[in-house]
MARLUMTI-633983 format. One line per field, with one value per residue (C-alpha): y, x, z. Coordinates in steps of 0.1 Angstrom, whole numbers, plus 2048, in hexadecimal, padded with zeros to 3 digits. Layout:
N
py	[Y; ...]
px	[X; ...]
pz	[Z; ...]
% end
This chain:
665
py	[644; 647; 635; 618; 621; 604; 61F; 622; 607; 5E6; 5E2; 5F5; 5E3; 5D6; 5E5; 5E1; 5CE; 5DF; 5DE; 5E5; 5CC; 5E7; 5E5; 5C0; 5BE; 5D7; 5C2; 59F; 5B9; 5C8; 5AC; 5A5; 5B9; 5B4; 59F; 5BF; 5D9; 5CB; 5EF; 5F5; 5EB; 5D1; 5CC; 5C3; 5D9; 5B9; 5BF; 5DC; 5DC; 5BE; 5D3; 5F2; 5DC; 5CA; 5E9; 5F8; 5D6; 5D5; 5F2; 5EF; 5CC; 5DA; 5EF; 5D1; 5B5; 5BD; 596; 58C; 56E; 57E; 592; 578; 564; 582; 585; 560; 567; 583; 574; 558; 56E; 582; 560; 558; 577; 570; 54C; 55B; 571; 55A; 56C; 567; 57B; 599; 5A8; 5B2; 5D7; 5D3; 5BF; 5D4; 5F6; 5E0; 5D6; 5F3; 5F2; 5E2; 5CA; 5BF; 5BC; 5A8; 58F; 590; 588; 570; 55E; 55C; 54E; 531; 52E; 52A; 50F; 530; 53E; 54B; 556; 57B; 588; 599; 576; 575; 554; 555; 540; 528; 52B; 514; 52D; 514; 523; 51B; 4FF; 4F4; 4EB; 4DA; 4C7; 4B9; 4B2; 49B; 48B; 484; 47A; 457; 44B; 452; 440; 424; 423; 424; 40B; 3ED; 3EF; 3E2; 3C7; 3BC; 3BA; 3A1; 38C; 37F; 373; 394; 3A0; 381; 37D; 39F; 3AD; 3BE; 3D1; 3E0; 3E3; 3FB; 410; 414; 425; 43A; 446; 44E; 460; 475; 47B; 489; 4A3; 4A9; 4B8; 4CB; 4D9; 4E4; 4F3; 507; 50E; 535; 542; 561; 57E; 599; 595; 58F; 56D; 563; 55C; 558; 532; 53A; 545; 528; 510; 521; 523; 4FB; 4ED; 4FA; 4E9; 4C9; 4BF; 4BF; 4A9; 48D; 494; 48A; 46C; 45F; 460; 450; 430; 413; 3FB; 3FD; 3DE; 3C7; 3BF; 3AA; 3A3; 39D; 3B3; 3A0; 3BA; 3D7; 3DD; 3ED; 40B; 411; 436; 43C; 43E; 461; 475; 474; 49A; 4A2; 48A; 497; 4B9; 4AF; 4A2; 4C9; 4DE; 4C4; 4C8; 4F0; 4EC; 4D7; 4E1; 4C0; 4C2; 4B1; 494; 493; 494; 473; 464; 46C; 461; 43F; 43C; 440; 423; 40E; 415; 40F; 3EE; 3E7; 3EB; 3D7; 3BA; 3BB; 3BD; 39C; 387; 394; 386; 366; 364; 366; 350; 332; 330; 31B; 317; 322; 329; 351; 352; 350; 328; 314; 31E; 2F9; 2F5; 2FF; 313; 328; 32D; 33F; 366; 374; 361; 36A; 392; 389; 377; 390; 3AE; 39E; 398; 3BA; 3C8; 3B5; 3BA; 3E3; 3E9; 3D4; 3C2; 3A4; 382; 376; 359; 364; 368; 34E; 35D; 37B; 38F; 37F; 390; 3B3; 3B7; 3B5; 3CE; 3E4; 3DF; 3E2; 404; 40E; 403; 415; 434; 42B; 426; 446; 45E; 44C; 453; 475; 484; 474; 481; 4A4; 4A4; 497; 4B2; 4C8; 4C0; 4C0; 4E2; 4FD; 4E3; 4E3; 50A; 50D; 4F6; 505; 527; 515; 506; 524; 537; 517; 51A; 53D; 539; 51F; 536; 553; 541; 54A; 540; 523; 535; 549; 52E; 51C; 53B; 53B; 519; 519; 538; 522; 509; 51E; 52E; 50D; 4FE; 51A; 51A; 544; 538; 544; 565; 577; 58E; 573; 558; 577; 588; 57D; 589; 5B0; 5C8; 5CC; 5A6; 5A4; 5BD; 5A8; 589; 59B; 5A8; 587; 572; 592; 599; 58E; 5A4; 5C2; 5C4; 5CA; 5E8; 608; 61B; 605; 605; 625; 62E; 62E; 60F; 617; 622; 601; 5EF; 5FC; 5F6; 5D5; 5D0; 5E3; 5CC; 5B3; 594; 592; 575; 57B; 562; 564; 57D; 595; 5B8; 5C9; 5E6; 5F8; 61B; 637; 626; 632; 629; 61F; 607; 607; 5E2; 5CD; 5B0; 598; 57B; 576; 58E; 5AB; 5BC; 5E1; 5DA; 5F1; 5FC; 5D9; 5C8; 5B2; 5CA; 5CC; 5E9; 5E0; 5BF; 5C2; 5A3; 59F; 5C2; 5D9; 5F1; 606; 616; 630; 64C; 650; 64B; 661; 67F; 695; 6B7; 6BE; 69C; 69F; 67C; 682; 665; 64D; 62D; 637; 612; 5F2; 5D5; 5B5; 591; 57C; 55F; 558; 571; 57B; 5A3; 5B6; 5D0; 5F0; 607; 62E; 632; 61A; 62D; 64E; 644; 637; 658; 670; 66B; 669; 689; 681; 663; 672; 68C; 677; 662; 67E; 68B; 668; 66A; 68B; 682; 665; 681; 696; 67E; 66D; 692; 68D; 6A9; 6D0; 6E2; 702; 6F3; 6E6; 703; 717; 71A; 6FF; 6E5; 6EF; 6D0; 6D2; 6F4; 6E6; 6CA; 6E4; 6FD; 6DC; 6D6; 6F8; 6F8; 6D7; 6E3; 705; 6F6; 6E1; 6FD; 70F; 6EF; 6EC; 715; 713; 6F7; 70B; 72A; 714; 708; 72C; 737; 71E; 722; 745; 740; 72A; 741; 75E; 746; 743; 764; 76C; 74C; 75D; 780; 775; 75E; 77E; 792; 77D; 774; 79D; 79D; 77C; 761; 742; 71D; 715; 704; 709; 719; 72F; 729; 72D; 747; 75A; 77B; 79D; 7B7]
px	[AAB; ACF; AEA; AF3; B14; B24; B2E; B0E; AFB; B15; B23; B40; B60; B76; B90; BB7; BCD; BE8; C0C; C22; C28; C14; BF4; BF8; BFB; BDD; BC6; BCF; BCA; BAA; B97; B80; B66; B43; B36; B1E; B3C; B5E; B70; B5A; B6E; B5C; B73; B69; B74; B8A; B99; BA1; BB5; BC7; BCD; BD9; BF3; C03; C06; C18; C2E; C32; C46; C59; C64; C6E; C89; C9A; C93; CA3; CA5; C7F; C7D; C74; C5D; C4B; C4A; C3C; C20; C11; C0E; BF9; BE5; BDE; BD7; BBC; BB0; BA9; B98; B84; B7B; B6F; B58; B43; B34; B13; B16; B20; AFF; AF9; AFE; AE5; AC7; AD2; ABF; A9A; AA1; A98; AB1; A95; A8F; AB7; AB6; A98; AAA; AC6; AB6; AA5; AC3; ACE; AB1; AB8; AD6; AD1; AB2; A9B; AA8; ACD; ADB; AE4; B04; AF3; AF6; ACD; AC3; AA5; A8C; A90; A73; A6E; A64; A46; A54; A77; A8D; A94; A6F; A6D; A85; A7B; A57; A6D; A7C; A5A; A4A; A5D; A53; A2E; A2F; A43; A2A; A0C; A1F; A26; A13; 9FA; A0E; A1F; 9FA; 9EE; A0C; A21; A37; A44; A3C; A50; A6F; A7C; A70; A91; A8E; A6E; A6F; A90; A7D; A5B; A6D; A82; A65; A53; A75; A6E; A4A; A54; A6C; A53; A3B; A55; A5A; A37; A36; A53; A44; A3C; A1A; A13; 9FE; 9F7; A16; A31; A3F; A36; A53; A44; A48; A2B; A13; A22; A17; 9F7; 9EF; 9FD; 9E5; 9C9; 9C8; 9C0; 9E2; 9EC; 9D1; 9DA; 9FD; 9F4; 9E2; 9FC; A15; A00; A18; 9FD; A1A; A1D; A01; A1B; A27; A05; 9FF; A23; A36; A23; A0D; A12; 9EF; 9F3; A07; 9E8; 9E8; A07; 9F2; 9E4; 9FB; 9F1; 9EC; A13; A1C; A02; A12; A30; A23; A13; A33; A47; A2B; A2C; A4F; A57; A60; A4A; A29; A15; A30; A2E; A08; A0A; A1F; A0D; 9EE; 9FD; A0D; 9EA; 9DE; 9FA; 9F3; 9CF; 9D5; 9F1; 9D6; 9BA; 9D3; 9DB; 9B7; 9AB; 9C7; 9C1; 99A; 9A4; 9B6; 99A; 986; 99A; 9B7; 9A9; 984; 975; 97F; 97D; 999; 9BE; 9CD; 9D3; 9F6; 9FD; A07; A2E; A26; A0C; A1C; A38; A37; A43; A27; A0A; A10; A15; 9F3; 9E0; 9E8; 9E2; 9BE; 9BF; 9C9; 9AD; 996; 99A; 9A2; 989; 99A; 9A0; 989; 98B; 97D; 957; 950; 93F; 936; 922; 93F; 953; 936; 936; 95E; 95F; 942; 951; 971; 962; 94F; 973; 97F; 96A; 974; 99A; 991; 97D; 99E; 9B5; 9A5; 999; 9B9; 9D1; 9BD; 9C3; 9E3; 9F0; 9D7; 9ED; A0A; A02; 9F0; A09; A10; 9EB; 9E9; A08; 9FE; 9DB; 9EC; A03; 9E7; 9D0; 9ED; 9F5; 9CF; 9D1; 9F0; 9E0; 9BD; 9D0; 9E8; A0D; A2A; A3F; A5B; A48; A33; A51; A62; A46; A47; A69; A61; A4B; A62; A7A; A64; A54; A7A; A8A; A6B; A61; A40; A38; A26; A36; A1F; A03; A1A; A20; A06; 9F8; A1A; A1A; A2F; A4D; A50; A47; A66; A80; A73; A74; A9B; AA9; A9D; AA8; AC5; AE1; AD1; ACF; AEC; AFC; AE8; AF4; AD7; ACA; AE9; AE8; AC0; AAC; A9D; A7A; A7C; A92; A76; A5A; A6D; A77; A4D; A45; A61; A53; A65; A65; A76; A81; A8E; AAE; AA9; A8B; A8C; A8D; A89; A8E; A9A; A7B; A64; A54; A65; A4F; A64; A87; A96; AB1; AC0; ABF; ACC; AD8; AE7; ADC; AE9; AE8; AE5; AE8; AC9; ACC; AC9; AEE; B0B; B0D; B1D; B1D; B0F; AFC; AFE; AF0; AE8; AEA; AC8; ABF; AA4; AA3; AA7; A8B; A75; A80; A75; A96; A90; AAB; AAE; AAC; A95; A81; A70; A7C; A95; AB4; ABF; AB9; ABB; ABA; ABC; ADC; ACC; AB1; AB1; A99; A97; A84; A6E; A63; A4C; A4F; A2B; A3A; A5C; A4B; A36; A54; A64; A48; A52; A78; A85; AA6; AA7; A98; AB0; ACC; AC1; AB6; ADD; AE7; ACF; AE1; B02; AFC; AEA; B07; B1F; B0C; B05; AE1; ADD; ACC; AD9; AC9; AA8; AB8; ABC; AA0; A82; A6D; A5D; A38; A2D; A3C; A29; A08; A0A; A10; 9F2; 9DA; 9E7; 9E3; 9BD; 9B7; 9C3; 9AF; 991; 993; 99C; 97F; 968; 976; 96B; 94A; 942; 955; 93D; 91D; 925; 92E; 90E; 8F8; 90B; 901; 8DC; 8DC; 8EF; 8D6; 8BA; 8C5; 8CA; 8A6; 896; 8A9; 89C; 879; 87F; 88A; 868; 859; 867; 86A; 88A; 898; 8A0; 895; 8AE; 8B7; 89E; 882; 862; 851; 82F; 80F; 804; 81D; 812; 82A; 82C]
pz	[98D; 98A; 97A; 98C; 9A0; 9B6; 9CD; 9DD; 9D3; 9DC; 9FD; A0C; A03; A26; A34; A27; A40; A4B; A44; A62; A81; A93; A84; A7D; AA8; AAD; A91; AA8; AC7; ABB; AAE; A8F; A82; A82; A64; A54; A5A; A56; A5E; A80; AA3; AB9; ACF; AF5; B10; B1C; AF7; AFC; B1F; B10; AF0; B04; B1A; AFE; AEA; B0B; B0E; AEA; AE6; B04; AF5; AD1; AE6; AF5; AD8; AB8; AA9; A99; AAB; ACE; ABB; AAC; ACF; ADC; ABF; AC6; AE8; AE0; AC9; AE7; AFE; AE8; ADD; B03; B07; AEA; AF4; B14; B03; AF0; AD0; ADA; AF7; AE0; AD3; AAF; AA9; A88; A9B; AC0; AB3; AB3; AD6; AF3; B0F; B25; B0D; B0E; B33; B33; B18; B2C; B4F; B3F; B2C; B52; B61; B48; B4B; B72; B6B; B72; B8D; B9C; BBC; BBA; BC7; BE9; BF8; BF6; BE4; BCB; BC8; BA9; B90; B73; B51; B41; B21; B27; B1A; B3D; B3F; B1F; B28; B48; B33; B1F; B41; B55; B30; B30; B57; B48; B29; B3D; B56; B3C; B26; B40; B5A; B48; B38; B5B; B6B; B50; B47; B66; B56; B4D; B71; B83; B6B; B6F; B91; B9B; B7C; B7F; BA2; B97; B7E; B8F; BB0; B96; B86; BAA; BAE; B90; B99; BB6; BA4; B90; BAC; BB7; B91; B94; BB5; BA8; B81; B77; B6F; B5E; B73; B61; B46; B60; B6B; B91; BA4; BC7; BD4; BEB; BCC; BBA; BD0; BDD; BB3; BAD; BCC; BBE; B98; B92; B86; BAB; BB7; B9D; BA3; BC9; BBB; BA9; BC7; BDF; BE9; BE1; BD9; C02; BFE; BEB; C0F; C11; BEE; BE1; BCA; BAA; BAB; B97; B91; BB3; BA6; B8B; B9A; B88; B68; B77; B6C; B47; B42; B41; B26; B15; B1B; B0A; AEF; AE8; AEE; ADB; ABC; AC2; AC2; AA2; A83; A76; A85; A6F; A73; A98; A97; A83; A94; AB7; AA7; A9F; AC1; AD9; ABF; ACB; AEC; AE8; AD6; AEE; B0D; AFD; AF5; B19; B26; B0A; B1C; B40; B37; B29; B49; B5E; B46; B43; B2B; B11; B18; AFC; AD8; AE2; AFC; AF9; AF5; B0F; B18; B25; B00; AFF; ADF; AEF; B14; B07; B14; AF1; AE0; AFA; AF6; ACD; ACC; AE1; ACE; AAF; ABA; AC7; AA4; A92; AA8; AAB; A84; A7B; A5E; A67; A78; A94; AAA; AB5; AD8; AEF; B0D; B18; B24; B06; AF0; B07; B02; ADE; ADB; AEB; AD8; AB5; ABC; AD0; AAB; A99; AA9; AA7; A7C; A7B; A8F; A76; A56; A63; A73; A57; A3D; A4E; A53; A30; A24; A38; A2E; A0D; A10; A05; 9E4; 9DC; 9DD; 9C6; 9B0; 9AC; 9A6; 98B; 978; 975; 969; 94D; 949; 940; 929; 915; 90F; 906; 8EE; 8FE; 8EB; 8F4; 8FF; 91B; 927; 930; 940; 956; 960; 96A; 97F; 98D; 995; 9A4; 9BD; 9C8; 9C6; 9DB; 9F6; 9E8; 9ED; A0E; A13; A30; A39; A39; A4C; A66; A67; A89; A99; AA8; A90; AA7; AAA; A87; A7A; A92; A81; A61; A67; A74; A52; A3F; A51; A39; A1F; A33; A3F; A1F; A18; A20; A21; A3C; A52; A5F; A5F; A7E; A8E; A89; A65; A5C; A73; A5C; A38; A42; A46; A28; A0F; 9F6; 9E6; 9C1; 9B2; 98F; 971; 95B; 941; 953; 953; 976; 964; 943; 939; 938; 94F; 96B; 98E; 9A5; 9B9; 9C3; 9CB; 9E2; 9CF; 9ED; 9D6; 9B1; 999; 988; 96A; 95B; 935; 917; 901; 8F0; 910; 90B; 911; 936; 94E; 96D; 983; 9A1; 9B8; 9E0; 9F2; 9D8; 9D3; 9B7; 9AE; 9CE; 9B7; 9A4; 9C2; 9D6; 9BF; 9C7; 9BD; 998; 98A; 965; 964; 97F; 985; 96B; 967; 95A; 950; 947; 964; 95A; 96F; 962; 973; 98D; 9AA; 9C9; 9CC; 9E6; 9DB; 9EE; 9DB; 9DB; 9F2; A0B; A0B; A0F; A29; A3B; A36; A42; A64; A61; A51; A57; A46; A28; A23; A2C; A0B; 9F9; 9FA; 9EE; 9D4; 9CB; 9C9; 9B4; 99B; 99B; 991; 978; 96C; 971; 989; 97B; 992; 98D; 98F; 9AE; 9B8; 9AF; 9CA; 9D5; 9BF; 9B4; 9BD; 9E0; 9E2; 9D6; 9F0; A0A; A00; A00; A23; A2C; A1E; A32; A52; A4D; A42; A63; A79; A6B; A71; A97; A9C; A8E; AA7; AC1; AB8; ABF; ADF; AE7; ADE; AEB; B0A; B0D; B07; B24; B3A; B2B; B36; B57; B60; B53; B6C; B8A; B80; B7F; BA1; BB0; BA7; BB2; BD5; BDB; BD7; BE8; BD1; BD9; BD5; BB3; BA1; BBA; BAF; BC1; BD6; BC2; BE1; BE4; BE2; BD9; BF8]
% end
């Protein structure tokens, strides 16, 4: 490894601003750089007309306006009018240059169609004048969306129906309003078969965008026969039962399946799933407790307000006849009665005894999914924490055995501390190892992105090689005071300083010579092996942290292997490696230029012997099929020879003997 030198290893410095009115006219013309490359143009084509014409103007102007205060008119309406332009053309619409090279150009158009085909609720009418049919992407925010819509008729419906059936009062004192919200949410039913009809499937990879394969595939799931179900129009008997009914629309609770839909893309799509389990857990307890208060007063309804100690009160008493205080009272005997906690009054008749049965094993149930799936989940939550803190105590375990000072035990506690502070605790390859590689390097560029940009050697490489050393990097986290590396030793690594700040000490490990902060790399050098340096394949300095900093780490067999298959990559940092050698006057050049390495010929013979060793193994088994080949051809022509004899001379079919009589002339 070479002396650190900020020329190569720290980020290319931006651009100086320019001086004249000119180039202060063609910078507001031209635009801002990109954020990875603040000298490279990224101007739009729309930039660039604009830019041409006001140049054009611009000089015809500075003939006829000599005072500054045209000029300066002149210069804020340029800036407007390349603001505008800019405005039009939203950032997002201009791709990255850096993440661009992992993206084919099919893969663009697809992103692109599909960014359309969202925009346009998943489908648009093409210029031709020939309308497409709209199709709803299941994956698509549209759809999630609409989940969240049709999810609040469902839980409406499941919420007071029940409650309107068994307390009239609730049913009778606001009629207008439910009659209001129960035709809105048949409204919204209704949409929601159309969504349906009109929702993709997947057939063979590809989204179906036939509305006659839709429909044909809709009819014949079962979500379409409930879906039928629940829009059957049985409230049409509240013109000879009376609208105080709304048991009657009980087919409206059918359509349970889509909120229970929601509530799996909204936990897939949560960043707190553990949260939004709990909480769902607690909410279909409410709803149970909610129904079985209902169904307790809808039975001391039929038995007799007040008949027996088991039923509700008699609600001729003003205290009990209040609405607020029968739905309070019920689901308090609902609650004790499912949970099991509490007493309540024994049951008198048979069907008094047959209900409460069949709420305390219901109960039993409801005790056994709380304890189990809460246990779970705070085990869950609490399971990267546990993991940690068993690593943390075997390594304090260890300390304590071996007798380690003071000093370093707390050293290493803190390093503790500031991985499980900063979140470093997450293994990346483990966390996406389920994902394909290509999907796995975009995931892997995007987090790393801010890093990578700031290295040079990764700005102008190929997108496969970057694709496969953004795979192969390692975090390493590192406390104030640690040695990246020290003078002499063997270089096996070379590193990215993707936060902190690193320093190149003296021998004594205090004077410093230069700071390394986010982007820089070192290390390349003596990993690369280049053919001349005087240290081969050792450090050549001290690198110490200053305080805590995350590096990533990519080892010399990783780095080779990358490089096999690029060539061009390999000398291209090769040279690099060079010129930092020559002007750090680590560089023999007559060794440099003396013939190849030894060790590069070596390698080569081996591979020579290999391949010739296998060439020789592929010949020998060549020569036995040869030869058995011609044994059986030598066979052949004997059978036929002896068939011939014996036929006098006419040879009979292949493979037919001859006739046990058959006598020579």
């Amino acid at each position: 490894m070479a002396k650190i030198n900020t020329q190569y290893s720290h980020p290319s410095p931006p651009c100086p601003a320019g001086r004249t009115t000119d180039r202060d006219l063609n910078h507001i013309e031209n635009g801002v750089s990109r954020t990875h490359s603040p000298c490279e143009d990224t101007s739009s084509e729309l930039q660039q007309g604009i830019a041409m014409e006001t140049r054009g103007q611009a000089e015809s102007r500075r003939s006829s306006f000599t005072g500054q205060g045209p000029a300066r008119m002149w210069r804020l309406l340029v800036s407007l009018r390349v603001w505008a332009a800019r405005y039009l053309h939203h950032r997002d619409q201009r791709p990255d240059s850096f993440l661009e090279r992992f993206h084919g150009a099919e893969l663009k158009e697809v992103s692109s169609r599909e960014s359309n085909a969202q925009s346009n609720v998943g489908g648009q009418e093409p210029a031709g004048g020939t309308r497409k049919t709209i199709v709803v992407d299941p994956s698509s925010n549209v759809y999630y969306h609409w989940l969240t819509v049709i999810a609040l008729p469902i839980f409406y419906n499941w919420c007071l129906l029940v409650c309107r059936s068994c307390f009239d009062e609730l049913q009778s004192q606001h009629l207008m309003l439910w009659l209001v919200l129960d035709y809105c949410a048949d409204v919204l039913y209704g949409l929601d078969v159309l969504v349906r009809a009109r929702t993709g499937f997947l057939e063979q990879g590809l989204m179906v965008r036939d509305a006659k394969r839709l429909w044909q595939h809709y009819t014949k799931t079962m979500h379409f026969k409930l879906d039928v179900l629940s829009l059957v129009p049985t409230d049409l008997a509240y013109f000879k039962l009376g609208v105080n009914s709304p048991e009657l629309r009980f087919n409206r609770l059918l359509k349970l399946t889509r909120l229970f839909e929601f509530f799996d893309r909204t936990e897939t799509r949560t960043n707190y799933p553990n949260v939004f389990r709990i909480g769902n857990l607690v909410l279909y307890i409410l709803v149970i407790i909610h129904w079985n208060a209902c169904i307790y007063f809808a039975i001391s309804k039929f038995i007799g307000f007040g008949t027996d100690s088991w039923v509700y009160p008699n609600i001729s008493n003003p205290e009990y006849g209040r609405l607020s205080r029968k739905y309070i009272y019920s689901l308090y005997w609902s609650t004790l009665t499912l949970t099991t906690i509490g007493e309540t009054p024994p049951p008198v008749k048979d069907g008094e005894y047959l209900f409460v049965v069949i709420d305390f094993l219901v109960g039993v149930l409801i005790f056994a999914t709380i304890v189990g799936n809460v246990g779970s989940m705070i085990s869950n939550m609490n399971a990267s924490r546990a993991e940690f803190q068993a690593k943390m105590d075997s390594v304090k375990q260890y300390m304590q055995l071996r007798k380690v000072t003071k000093d370093l035990e707390t050293r290493v506690i803190r390093w503790f501390d500031y991985v499980w502070a900063n979140g470093k605790t997450v293994d990346e390859k483990e966390a996406l190892g389920s994902l394909p590689d290509k999907l796995r390097a975009e995931v892997a560029v995007s987090v790393h992105l801010g890093t990578l940009r700031k290295v040079r050697i990764f700005q102008d490489c190929e997108a496969g090689l970057l694709a496969e050393l953004v795979l192969k990097l390692r975090p390493a986290a590192f406390s104030p005071g640690d040695y990246i590396c020290r003078k002499g030793d063997i270089g096996r690594e070379m590193y990215i300083i993707k936060e902190g700040k690193l320093a190149v000490v003296a021998d004594d490990g205090i004077t410093p010579f230069v700071v390394l902060s986010d982007g820089s790399y070192f290390g390349e050098i003596s990993i690369l092996n280049i053919k001349g340096s005087k240290s081969g394949n050792r450090r050549t300095a001290n690198i110490r942290s200053i305080g805590y900093s995350d590096l990533f780490c990519l080892s010399k067999a990783d780095l080779m292997e990358a490089l096999t298959e690029y060539p061009d990559a390999k000398r291209a940092l090769e040279e690099k490696g060079r010129q930092v050698l020559l002007k750090d006057n680590l560089m023999d050049e007559d060794l440099a230029k003396a013939g190849p390495d030894p060790q590069d010929l070596e390698e080569k013979v081996e591979h020579l012997e290999s391949s010739l060793d296998t060439l020789q193994t592929r010949f020998a088994r060549l020569l036995a099929e040869y030869s058995a080949t011609q044994m059986k051809v030598k066979q052949r022509l004997s059978q036929l020879e002896s068939q011939a004899k014996l036929c006098g001379g006419v040879p009979l079919p292949d493979g037919d003997p001859p006739e046990p009589g058959t006598k020579q002339q």
